[in-house]
C-alpha positions as CSV (number, residue, x, y, z in Angstrom):
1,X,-5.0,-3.3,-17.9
2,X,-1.8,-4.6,-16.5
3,X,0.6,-3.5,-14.3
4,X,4.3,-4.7,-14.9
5,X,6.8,-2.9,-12.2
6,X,10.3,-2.6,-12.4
7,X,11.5,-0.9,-9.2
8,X,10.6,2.8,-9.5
9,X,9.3,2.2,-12.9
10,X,5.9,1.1,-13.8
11,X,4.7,0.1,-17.1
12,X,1.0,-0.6,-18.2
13,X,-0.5,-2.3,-20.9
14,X,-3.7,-0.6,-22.6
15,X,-5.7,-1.7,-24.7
16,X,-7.3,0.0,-27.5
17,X,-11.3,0.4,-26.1
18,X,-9.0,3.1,-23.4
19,X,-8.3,5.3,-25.9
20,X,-7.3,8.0,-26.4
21,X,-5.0,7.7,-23.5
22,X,-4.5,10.0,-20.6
23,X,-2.6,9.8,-17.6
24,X,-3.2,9.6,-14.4
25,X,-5.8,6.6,-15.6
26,X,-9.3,6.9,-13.8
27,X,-8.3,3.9,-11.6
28,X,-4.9,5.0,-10.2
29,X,-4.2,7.0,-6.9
30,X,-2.3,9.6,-8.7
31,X,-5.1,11.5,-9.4
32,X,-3.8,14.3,-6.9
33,X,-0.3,14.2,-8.0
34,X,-0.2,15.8,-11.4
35,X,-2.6,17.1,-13.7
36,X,-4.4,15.2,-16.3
37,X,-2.5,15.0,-19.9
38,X,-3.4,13.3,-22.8
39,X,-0.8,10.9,-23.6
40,X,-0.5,10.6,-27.8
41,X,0.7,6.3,-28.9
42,X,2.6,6.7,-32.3
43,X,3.8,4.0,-34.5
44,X,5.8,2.5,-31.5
45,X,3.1,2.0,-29.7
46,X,4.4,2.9,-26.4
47,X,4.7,6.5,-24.7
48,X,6.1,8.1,-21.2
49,X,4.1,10.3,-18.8
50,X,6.2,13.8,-18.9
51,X,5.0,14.2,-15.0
52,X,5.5,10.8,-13.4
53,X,7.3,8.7,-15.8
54,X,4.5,6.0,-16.5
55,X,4.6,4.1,-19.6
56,X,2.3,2.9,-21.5
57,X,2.3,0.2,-23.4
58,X,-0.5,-0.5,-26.3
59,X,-1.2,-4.3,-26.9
60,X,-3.3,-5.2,-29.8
């Protein structure tokens, strides 16, 4: 996994053994902040966290 920040926004790259995707991940210290939602990666292979705005990123 790898972080990539851009100010305010952060971006992390998955890979597909952390599938299927949720966010907060286990390893973040959002786990308080907003409740756990399955996160679906379609054909673009990216997608945004509705609650804090994380994207993810899948790399092959």
């Amino acid at each position: 996994m790898k972080k990539i920040t851009d100010e305010d926004q952060i971006i992390i790259a998955i890979k597909s053994n952390q599938l299927p995707l949720h966010c907060p991940l286990p390893d973040m210290s959002l786990w308080n902040q907003h409740p756990k939602v399955y996160l679906s990666i379609d054909t673009s292979k990216k997608v945004k966290c509705p609650y804090c705005g994380t994207e993810y990123v899948l790399e092959e």
